[in-house]
C-alpha positions as CSV (number, residue, x, y, z in Angstrom):
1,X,0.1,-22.5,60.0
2,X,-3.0,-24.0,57.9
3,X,-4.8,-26.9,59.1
4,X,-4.5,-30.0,56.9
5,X,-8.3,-30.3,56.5
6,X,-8.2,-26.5,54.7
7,X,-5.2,-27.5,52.8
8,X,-7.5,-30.8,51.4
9,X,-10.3,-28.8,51.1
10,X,-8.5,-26.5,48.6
11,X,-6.8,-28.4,46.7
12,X,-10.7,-30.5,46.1
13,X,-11.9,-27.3,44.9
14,X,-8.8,-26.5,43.0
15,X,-8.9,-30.1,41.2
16,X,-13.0,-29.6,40.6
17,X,-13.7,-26.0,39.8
18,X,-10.6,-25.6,37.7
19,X,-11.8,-28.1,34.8
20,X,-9.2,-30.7,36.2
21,X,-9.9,-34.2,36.2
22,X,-10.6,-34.4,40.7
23,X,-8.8,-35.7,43.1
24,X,-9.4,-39.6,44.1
25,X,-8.0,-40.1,47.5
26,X,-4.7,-41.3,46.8
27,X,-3.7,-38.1,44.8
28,X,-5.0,-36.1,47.6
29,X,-2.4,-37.9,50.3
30,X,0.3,-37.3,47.5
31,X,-0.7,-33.5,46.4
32,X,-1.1,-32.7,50.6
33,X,2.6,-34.1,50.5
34,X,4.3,-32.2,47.2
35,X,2.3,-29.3,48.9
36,X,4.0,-29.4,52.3
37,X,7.2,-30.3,51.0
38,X,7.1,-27.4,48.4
39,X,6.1,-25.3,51.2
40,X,9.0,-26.1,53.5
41,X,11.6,-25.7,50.9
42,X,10.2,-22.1,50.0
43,X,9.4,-21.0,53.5
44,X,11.4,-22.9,56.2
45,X,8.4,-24.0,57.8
46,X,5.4,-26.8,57.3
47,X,2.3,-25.6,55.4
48,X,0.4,-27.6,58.4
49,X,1.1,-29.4,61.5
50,X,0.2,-32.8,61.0
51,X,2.9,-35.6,60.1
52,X,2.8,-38.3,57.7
53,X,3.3,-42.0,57.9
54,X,5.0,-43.9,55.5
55,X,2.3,-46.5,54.0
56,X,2.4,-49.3,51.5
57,X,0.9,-46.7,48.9
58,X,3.2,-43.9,49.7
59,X,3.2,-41.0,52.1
60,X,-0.4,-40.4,54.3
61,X,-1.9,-38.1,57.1
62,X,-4.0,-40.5,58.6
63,X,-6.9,-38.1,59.6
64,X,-6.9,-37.3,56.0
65,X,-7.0,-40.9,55.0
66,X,-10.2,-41.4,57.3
67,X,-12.0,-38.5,56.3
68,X,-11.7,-39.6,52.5
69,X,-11.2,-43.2,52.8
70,X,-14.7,-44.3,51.9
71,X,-14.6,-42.3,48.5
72,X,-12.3,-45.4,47.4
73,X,-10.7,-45.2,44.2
74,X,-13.6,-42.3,43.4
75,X,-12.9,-38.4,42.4
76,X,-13.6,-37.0,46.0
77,X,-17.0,-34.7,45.3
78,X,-15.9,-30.7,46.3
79,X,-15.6,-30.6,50.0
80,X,-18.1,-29.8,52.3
81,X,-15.4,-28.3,54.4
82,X,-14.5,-24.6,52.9
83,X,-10.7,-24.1,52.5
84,X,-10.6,-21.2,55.7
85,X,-7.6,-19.9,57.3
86,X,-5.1,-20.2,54.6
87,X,-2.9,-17.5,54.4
88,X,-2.2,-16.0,50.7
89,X,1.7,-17.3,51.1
90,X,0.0,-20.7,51.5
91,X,-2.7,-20.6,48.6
92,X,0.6,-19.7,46.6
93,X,2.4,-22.9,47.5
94,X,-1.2,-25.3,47.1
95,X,-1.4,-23.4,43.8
96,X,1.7,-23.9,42.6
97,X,1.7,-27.6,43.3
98,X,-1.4,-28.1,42.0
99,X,0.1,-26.7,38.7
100,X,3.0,-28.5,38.9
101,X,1.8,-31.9,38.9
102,X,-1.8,-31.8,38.1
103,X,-1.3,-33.5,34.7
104,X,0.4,-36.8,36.7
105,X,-2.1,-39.4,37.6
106,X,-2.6,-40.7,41.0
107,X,-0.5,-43.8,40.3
108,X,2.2,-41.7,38.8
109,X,2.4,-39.5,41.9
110,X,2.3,-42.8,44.5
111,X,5.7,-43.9,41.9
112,X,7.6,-40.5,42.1
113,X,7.2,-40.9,46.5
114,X,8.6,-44.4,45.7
115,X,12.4,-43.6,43.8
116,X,15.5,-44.3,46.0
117,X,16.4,-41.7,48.1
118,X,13.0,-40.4,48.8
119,X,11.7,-39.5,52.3
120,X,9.2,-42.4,52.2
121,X,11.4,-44.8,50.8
122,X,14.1,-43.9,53.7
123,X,11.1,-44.3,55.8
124,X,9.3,-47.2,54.8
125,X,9.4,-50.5,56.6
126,X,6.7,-53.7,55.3
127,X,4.0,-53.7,57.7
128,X,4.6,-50.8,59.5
129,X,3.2,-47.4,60.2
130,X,6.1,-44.7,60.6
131,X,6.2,-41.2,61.1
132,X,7.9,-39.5,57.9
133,X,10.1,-36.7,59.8
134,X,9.7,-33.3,58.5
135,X,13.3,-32.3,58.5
136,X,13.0,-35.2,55.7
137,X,10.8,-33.8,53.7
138,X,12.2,-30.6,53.8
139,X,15.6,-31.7,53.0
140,X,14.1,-33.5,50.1
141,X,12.6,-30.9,48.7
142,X,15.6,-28.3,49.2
143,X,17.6,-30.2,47.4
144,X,15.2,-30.6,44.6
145,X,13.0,-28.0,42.6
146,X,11.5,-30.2,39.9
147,X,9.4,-32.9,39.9
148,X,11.4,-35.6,38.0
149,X,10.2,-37.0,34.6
150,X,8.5,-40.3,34.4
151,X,11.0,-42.0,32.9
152,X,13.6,-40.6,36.0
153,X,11.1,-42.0,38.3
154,X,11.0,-45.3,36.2
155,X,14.7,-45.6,36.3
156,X,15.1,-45.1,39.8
157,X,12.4,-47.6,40.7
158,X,14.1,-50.1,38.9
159,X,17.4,-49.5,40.3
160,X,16.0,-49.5,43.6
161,X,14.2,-53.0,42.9
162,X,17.1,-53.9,41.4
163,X,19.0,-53.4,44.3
164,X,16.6,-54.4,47.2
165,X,14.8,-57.0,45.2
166,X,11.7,-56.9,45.5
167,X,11.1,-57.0,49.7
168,X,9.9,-53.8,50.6
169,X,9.2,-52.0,47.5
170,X,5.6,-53.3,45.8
171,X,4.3,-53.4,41.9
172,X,2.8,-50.5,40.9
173,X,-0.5,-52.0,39.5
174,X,-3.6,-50.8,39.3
175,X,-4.7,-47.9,41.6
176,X,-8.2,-49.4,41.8
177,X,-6.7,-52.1,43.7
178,X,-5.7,-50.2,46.4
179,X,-6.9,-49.4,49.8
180,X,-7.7,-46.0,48.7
């Protein structure tokens, strides 16, 4: 199993040194997330150990967020930290998601965590901190082997608001107003 610091690191280096756009920290929580949840639906298993909470913004692993956190709403410069210890199954599931969804923006990957059903959005509670259960994700991510068009994830979020109103589920807005 990789550690989540290796799996950040590569997918910085995949975002830089591919000609992509970077990674700001935001899209880093949510690429670390399509990556372990693509993972588990291939393999069974998590791509790493740690869990993630269920935030305002969307799925995080917390020791992510604080190693990145002061980089803002900035592309994250390539990591100090080399990508070691991942094994070629693993590079095969970062790459992949990095292919899948590196032409989304950050804000459009916090919105597809956000539509109904979601781990996260079973998950979430206002002001809290919870763990997002793996079994979730996995689930999730079984059950679904596409990431959904924008204008799926827009109709979901407004049937969702629509439903719920608007406690619990927050305006998109601008991602430079965010905590990260």
């Amino acid at each position: 199993m990789a550690r989540v610091s290796s799996v950040a690191a590569m997918l910085i280096y995949l975002a830089e040194h591919e000609g992509k756009r970077g990674l700001t920290p935001l899209a880093l929580q949510k690429m670390l997330y399509y990556a372990q949840g693509h993972h588990m639906a291939k393999t069974g298993k998590p791509l790493f150990r740690e869990d993630f909470e269920a935030w305002e913004h969307g799925p995080v692993v917390p020791s992510i967020y604080r190693k990145y956190s002061k980089h803002i709403n900035q592309v994250i410069p390539p990591s100090e930290e080399e990508p070691t210890g991942l094994k070629t199954d693993e590079v095969d599931s970062i790459i992949e998601v990095v292919c899948r969804y590196e032409h989304y923006s950050a804000s459009e990957l916090r919105q597809m965590t956000h539509v109904e059903g979601a781990p996260w959005s079973l998950t979430y509670s206002y002001g809290e901190s919870k763990v997002i259960p793996q079994d979730l994700i996995r689930a999730y991510f079984e059950e679904s082997d596409e990431a959904p068009s924008m204008e799926e994830i827009t109709e979901r979020i407004v049937a969702s608001v629509s439903k719920r109103g608007r406690k619990g589920v927050h305006a998109v807005g601008n991602e430079n107003d965010w905590p990260w």
